[in-house]
N, C-alpha and C positions, 0 to 999 in steps of 0.2 A: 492404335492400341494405347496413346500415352494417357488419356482417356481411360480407360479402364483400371488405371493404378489405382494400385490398394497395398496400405500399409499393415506389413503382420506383424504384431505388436507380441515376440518371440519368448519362450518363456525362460530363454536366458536372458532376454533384459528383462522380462517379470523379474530374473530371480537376482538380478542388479541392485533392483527399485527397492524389494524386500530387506535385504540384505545393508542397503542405505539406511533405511527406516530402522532395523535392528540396530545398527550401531550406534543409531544418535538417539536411542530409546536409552541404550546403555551409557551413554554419554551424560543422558539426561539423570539419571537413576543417579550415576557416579557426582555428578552437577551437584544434584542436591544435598547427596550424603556430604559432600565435602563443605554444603553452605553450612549446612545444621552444624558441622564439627566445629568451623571455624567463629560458630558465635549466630547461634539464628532467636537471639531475645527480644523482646516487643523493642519496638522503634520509636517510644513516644520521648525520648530524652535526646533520643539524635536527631530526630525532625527539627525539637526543639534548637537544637545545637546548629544546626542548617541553616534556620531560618535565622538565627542572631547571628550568624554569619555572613550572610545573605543581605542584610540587612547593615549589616556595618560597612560590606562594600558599595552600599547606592547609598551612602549617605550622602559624597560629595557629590552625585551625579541622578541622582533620580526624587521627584518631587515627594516632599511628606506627603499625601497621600498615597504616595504607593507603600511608604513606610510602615503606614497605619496599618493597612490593609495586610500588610504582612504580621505584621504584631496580631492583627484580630485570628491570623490561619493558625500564628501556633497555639495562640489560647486556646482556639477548638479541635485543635490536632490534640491536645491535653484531655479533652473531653470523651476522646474516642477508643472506645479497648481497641489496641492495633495486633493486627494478628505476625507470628513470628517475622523477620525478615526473611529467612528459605520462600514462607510459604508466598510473603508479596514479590518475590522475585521470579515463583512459579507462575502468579497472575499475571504479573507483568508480561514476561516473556509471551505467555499464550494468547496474550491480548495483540503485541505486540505483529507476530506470525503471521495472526489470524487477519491484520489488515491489509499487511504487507500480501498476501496471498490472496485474498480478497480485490484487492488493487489491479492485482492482475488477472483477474481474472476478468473482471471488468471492464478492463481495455482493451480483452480478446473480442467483445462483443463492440465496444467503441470505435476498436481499428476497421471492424468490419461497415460498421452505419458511415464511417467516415469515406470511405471506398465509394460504398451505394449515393451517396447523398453525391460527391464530386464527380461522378460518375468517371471514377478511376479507371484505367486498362489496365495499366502495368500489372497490379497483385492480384488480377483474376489466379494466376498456377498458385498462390500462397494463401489464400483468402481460407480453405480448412483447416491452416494451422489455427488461428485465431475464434476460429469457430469452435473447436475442440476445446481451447481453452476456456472458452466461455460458458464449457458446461462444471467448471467451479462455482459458478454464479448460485446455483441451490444448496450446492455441500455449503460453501462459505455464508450463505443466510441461515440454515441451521445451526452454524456453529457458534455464529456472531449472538444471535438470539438466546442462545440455551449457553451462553460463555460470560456473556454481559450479567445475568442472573447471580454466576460464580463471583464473580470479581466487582461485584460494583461497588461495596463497601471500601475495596482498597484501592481501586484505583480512581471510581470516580465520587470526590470530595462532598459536592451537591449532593449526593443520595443520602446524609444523616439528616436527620430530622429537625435534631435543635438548630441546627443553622438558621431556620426560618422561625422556629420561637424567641418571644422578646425576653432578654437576659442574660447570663453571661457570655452565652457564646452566641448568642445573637452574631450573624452576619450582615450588613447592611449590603453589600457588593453582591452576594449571592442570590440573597432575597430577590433583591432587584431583578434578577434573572429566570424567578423563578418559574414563571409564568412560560418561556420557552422549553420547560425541562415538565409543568406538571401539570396545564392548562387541560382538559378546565376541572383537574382536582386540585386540592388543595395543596399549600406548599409543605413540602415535606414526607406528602402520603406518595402516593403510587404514582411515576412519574408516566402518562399515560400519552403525554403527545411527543414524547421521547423514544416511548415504544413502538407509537402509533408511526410514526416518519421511517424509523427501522424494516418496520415489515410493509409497510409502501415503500419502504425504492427497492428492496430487495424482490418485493411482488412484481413490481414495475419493470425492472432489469429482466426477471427470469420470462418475463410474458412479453417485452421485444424482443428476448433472443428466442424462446420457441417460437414465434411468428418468422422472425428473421430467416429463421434454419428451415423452416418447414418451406417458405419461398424458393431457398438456395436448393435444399433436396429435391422436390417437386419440378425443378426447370430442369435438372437430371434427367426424369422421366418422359417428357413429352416437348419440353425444349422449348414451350411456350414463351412469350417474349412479356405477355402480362405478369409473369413471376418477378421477371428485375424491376419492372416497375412497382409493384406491391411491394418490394422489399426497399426500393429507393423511400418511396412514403412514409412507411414503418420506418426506417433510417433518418431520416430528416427529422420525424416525429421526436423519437428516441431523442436523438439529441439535444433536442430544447429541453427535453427533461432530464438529461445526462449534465448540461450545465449548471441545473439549479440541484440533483439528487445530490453530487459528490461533492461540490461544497458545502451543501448543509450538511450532508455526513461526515464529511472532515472538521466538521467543529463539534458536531456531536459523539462521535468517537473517537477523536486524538485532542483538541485544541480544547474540551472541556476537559481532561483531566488535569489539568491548570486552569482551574475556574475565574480566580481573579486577573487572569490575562487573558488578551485577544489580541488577536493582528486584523487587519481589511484582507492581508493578502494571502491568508492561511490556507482559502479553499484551492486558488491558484496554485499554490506550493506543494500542499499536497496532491494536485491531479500532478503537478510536471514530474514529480518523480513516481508517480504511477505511471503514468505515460511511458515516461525513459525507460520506467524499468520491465514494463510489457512489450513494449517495442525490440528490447535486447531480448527478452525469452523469446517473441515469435522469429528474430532473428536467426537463434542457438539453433533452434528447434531446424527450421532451414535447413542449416549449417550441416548439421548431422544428419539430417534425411539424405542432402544431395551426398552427401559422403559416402553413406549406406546405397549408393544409387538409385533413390527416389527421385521424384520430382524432377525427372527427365527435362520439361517445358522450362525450367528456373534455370537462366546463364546470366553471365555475369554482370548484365545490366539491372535484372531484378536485384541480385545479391548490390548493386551500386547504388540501388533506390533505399532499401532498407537501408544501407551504411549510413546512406546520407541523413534519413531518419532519424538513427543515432545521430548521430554528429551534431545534427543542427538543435534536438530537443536536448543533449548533452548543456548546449549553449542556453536554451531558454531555461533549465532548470537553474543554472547560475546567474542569469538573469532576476531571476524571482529571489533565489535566494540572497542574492547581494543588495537587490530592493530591500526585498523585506528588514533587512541587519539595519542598511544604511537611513529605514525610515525615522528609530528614536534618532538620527541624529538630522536629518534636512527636515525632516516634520515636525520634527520637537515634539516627539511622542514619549515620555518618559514610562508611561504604562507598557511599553514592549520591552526594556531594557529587563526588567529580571529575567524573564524567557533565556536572554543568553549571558547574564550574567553568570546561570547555573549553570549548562552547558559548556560555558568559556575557560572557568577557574575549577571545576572539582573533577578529580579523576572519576570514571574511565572516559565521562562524556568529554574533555579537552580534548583531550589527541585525536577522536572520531569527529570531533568538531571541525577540527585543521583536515584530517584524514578526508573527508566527505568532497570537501573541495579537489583534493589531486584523484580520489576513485573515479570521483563522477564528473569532474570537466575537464583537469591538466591533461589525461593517459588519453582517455577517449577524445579531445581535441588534438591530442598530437598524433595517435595510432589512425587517428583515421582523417588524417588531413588531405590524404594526396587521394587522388584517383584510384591509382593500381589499389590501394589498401582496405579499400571501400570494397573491389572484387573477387578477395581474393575469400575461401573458406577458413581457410586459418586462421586469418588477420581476426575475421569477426568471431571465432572460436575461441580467440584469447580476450577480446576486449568484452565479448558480450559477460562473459560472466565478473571480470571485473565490476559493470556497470553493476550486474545483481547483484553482488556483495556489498558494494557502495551502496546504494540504495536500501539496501538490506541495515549496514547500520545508519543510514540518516532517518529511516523507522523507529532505530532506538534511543538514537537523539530524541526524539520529538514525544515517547510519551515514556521512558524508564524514569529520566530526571523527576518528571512530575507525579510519579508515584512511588520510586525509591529515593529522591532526595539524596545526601551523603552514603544510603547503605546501597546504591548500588553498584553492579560487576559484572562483568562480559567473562563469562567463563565454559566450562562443558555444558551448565544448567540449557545456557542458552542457543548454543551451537549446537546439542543436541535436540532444541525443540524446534531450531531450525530446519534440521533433518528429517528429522518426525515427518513435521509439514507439508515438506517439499517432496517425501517419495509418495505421499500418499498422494498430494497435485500430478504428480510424473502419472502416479499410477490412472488418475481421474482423468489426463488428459490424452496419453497415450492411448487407452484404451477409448473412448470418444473417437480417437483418430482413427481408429483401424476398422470402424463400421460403416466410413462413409468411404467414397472414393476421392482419392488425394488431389484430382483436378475437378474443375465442374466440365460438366460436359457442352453443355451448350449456351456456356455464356456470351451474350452479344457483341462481347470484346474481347473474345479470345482469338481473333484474326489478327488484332489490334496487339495484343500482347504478343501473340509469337512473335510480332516485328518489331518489339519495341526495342529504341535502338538510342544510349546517351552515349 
């Protein structure tokens, strides 16, 4: 009968989920009114003030051309009507959200090709949490699509026009680039292989996982063994295109909104804290079904697989992230130093700067160092959401700086569009989860997992 579980997604945690979403709608309301109060006037004098700032501290340490290149952004940052601070803090934020939650959803469909492809035993009983999560993957390309439209003027730089005409605000550095943002229009016009790469991975992603899911449903019914194999192929596939989708999306949606900087190891960077931080939701998620008495088949050796999960990608996210710091200085890269010259010295991004490191590697390397902590539900009921918080602001490190500059703030604006996001994710993936059955039925390695034994 463990086989037949099914999770009812009850309308007192509907009325939980609603209830989250109401408060951080009202958080958000309350967010902005207190931005507009406290001073929401065009931004083009504090940009200015940013970047002379900005610019006085790499003098001793970062090459004149990157000097330049700074002098050329605030000339055209001068050029450009900039709309209030409230309102670039709204954009920010929902851009912000929108990737972090995108990320994950993502990974629900990653975790699963990952599984198929190694031909895993252990997470056959968990393998529908990540499946459910993966059906964000359409809500979040809707959103991304028809969001990107809102906010492009303010958050991403390249979208004005004079940048690429010759004269005052001529850009040399962007121009240069422009060819990957408007190919094959013109620079400046309708940036179409921009859009065009958007709605290919987003198409891509949603047409492995309904292939994927339709496999895993279908071996339910008649138990055929050519299902795991169609879905191992489609999974293998997937992945070669999973490697080359999310780094170019991670430069094309976070790492351009800082046009005249790049890192090599930005695509990296940002799948590891998707990864971490999808690994700790399919964790939670876990956590609380087995607590709720779900997921009978899940003992404390699966809960010891997942930990380790965390623990270990906990490590490679600080791996990358200390690469990446420590490459202006063993590479003598001085084109990466402003990225964390702004992050490093201006509030609020400092102390999320320091803060990112003890969320997402000191807590989670030491909570879950030893064995027993790895199986226990508690242990990962405390750390998992750490880890999502953590990651949640190393989101706003990586694209508020480069689109609020000096006028940015972490306040109710933001925490409550956090909310927002996250009941209506809770609501998209819960519901998901309670149509299918919580175990597969006749997976070829569920003999293999009842025994699995670390």
């Amino acid at each position: 009968m463990i086989a037949e579980e099914k999770y009812d997604f009850k309308p007192e945690t509907k009325r939980k989920i609603i209830i989250l979403g109401a408060v951080g709608l009202l958080l958000f309301v309350l967010g902005v009114f207190m931005t507009m109060r406290a001073g929401g006037g065009h931004e083009g004098g504090h940009e200015k003030h940013a970047s002379t700032e900005i610019s006085k501290n790499l003098t001793a340490s970062v090459a004149p051309i990157i000097q330049e290149e700074h002098q050329n952004h605030e000339a055209n940052a001068e050029s450009h009507q900039a709309h209030p601070t409230w309102l670039k803090r709204i954009y920010a934020s929902l851009w912000q959200n929108n990737i972090f939650f995108t990320g994950i959803g993502i990974i629900g469909l990653f975790f699963i090709a990952i599984q198929y492809a190694s031909q895993a035993a252990w997470s056959v009983p968990v393998k529908r949490i990540p499946l459910a999560i993966g059906h964000w993957i359409p809500v979040a390309g809707v959103i991304t699509l028809v969001l990107w439209f809102v906010v492009k003027e303010d958050l991403f730089h390249w979208t004005h026009s004079n940048l690429y005409v010759q004269g005052e605000h001529f850009d040399k550095a962007i121009n240069g680039k422009s060819g990957f943002f408007f190919w094959p229009m013109a620079a400046g016009t309708f940036p179409l292989f921009f859009i065009f790469r958007m709605i290919v991975f987003f198409g891509l992603w949603y047409l492995f996982f309904t292939w994927i899911k339709k496999e895993m449903l279908e071996e339910d019914l008649d138990g055929d063994i050519k299902h795991f194999y169609t879905a191992r192929k489609f999974s293998a596939i997937f992945l070669v295109i999973f490697a080359v989708s999310s780094s170019v999306a991670a430069w094309d949606w976070i790492m351009s909104i800082d046009t005249h900087w790049f890192s090599t190891m930005f695509g990296w960077y940002v799948f590891a804290s998707w990864w971490v931080t999808g690994l700790a939701v399919i964790t939670l998620i876990v956590a609380y079904l087995k607590d709720a008495g779900y997921l009978k088949m899940v003992n404390g050796n699966h809960l010891h697989d997942l930990g380790k999960f965390i623990w270990a990608f906990s490590i490679f996210w600080t791996y990358i992230w200390f690469s990446a710091f420590l490459l202006i200085y063993y590479a003598n890269i001085p084109e990466e130093t402003v990225y964390y010259i702004t992050r490093m010295r201006n509030a609020p991004y400092s102390w999320i700067f320091y803060a990112n490191l003890i969320l997402n590697f000191v807590l989670p390397f030491m909570l879950l160092m030893t064995r027993d902590a790895k199986r226990q539900v508690a242990m990962l009921k405390v750390v998992c959401p750490i880890i999502i918080v953590g990651h949640w602001f190393d989101f706003f490190n990586m694209i508020t700086p480069g689109v609020m500059h000096h006028e940015g703030g972490l306040g109710f604006l933001e925490i409550g569009t956090a909310m927002v996001f996250g009941s209506i994710f809770l609501y998209v993936v819960l519901s998901a989860l309670s149509k299918v059955q919580l175990v597969a039925k006749h997976h070829p390695f569920m003999e293999e997992s009842l025994n699995h034994h670390i």
